[in-house]
MIDOSE-1310 file (N, C-alpha, C; in nm, 2 decimals, decimal comma, always signed):
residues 76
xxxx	+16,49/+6,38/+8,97/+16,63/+6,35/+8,96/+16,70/+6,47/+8,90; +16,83/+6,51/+8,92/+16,91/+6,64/+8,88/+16,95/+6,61/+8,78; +17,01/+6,71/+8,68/+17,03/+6,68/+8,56/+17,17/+6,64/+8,60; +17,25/+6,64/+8,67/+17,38/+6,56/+8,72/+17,35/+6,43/+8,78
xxxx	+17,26/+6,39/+8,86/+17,23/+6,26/+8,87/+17,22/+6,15/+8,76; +17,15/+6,24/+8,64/+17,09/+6,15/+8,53/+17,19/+6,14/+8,47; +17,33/+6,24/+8,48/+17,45/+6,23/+8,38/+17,54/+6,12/+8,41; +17,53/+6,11/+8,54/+17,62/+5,99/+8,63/+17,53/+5,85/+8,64
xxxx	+17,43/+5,84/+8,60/+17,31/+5,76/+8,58/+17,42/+5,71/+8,44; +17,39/+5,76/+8,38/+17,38/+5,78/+8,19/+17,53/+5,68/+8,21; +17,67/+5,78/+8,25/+17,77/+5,71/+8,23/+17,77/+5,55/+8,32; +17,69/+5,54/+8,46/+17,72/+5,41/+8,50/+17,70/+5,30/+8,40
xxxx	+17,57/+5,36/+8,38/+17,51/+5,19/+8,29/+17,61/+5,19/+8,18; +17,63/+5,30/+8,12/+17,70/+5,25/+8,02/+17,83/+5,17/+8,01; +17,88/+5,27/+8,12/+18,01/+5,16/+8,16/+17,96/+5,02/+8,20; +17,89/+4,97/+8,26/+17,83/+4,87/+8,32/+17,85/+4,76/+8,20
xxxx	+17,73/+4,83/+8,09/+17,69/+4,74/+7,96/+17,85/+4,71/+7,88; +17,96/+4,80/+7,90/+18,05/+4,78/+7,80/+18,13/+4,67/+7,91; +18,15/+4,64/+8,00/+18,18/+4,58/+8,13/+18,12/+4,42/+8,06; +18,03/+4,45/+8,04/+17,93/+4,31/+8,08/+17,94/+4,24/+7,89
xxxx	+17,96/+4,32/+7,83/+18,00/+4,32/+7,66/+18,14/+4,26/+7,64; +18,22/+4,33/+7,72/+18,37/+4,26/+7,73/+18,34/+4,13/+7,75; +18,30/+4,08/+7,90/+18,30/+3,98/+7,95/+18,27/+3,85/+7,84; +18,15/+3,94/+7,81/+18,09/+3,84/+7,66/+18,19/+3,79/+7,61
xxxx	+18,25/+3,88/+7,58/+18,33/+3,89/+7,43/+18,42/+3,80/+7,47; +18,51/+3,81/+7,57/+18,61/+3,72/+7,64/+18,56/+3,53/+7,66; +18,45/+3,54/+7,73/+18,41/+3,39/+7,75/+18,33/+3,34/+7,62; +18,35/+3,40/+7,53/+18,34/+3,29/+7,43/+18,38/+3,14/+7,39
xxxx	+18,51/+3,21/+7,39/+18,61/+3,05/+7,39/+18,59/+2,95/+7,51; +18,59/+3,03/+7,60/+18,63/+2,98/+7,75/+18,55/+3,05/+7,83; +18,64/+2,97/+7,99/+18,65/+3,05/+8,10/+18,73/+3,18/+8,10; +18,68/+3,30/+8,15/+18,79/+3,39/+8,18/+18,88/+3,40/+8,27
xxxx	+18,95/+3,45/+8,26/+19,07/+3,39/+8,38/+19,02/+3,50/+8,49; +19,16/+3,56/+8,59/+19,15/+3,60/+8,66/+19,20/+3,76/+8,65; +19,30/+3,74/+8,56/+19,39/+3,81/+8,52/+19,28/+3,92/+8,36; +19,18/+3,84/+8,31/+19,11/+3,89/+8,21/+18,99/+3,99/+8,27
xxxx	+18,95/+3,92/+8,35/+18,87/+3,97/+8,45/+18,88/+4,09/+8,54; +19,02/+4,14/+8,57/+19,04/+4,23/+8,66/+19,05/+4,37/+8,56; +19,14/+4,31/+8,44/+19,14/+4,40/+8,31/+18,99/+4,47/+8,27; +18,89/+4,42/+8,29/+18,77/+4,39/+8,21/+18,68/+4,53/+8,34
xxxx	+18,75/+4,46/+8,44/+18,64/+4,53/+8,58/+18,71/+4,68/+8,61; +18,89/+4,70/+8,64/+18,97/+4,81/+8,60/+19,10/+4,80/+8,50; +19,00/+4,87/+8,42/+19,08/+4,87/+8,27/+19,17/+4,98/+8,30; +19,31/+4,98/+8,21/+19,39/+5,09/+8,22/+19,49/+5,08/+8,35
xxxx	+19,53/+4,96/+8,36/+19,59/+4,92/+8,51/+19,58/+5,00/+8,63; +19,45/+4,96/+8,68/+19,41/+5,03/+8,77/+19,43/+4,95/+8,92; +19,47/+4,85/+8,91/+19,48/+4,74/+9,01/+19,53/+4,81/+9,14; +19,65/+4,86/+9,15/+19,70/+4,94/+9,25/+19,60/+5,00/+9,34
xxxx	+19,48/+5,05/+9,30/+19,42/+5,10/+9,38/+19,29/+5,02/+9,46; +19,32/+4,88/+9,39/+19,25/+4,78/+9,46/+19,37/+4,70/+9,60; +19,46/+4,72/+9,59/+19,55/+4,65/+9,68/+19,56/+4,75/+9,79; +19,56/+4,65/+9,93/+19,59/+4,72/+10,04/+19,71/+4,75/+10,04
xxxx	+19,68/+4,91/+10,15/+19,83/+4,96/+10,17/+19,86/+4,97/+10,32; +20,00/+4,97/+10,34/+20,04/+4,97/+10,45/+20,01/+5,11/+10,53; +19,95/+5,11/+10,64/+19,93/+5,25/+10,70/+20,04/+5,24/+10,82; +20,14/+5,38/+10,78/+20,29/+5,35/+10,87/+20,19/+5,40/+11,03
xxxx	+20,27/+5,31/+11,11/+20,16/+5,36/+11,25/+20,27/+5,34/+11,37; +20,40/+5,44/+11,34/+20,50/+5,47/+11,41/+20,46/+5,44/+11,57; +20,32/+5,50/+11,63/+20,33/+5,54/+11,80/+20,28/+5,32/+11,81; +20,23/+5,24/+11,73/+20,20/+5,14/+11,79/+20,32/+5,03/+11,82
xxxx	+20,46/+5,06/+11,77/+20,56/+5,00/+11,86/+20,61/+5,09/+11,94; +20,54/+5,19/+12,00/+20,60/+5,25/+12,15/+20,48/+5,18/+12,26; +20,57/+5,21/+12,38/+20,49/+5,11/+12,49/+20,36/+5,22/+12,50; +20,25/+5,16/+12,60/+20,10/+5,23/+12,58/+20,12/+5,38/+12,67
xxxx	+20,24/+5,39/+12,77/+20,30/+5,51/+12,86/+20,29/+5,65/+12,73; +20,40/+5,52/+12,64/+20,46/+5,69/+12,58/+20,36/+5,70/+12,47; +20,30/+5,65/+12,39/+20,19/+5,70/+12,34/+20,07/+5,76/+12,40; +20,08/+5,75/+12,51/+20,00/+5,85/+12,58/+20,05/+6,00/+12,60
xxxx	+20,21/+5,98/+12,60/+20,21/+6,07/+12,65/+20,28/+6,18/+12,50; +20,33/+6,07/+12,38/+20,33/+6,17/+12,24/+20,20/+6,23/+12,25; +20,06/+6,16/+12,28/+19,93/+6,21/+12,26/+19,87/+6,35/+12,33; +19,95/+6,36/+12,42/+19,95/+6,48/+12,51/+20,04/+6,57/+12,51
xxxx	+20,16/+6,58/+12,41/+20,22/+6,64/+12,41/+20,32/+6,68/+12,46; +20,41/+6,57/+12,57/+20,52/+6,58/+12,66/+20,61/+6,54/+12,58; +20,62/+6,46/+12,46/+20,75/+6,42/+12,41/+20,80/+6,54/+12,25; +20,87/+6,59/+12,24/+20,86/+6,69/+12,11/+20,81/+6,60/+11,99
């Protein structure tokens, strides 16, 4: 194993263990919610990058003609 493998080795688990330490720590009392949980898994409001995004897809409301024919090059 590379000494960069072992370094990204090194940081998974540990993130992992402090992951799994949180959780602890949280369901003490309780259940964790849902909301405690996403905190826990991406900390530092990272959520955004878990939600889908819209991919703008301008030629799929043109008829199947003219996207053929943007695709070729006939329309500027």
């Amino acid at each position: 194993m590379t000494d960069e493998a072992k370094e990204l080795h090194r940081i998974i688990s540990a993130s992992v263990k402090d992951m799994l330490d949180a959780y602890r720590i949280q369901a003490q009392p309780g259940p964790v919610t849902d909301k405690a949980l996403e905190q826990i898994i991406l900390p530092g409001g990272a959520r955004h990058h878990a939600e889908p995004r819209a991919v703008p897809r301008p030629a799929a409301s043109c008829p199947a003609a003219q996207r053929c024919a943007l695709h070729a090059g006939e329309f500027p």
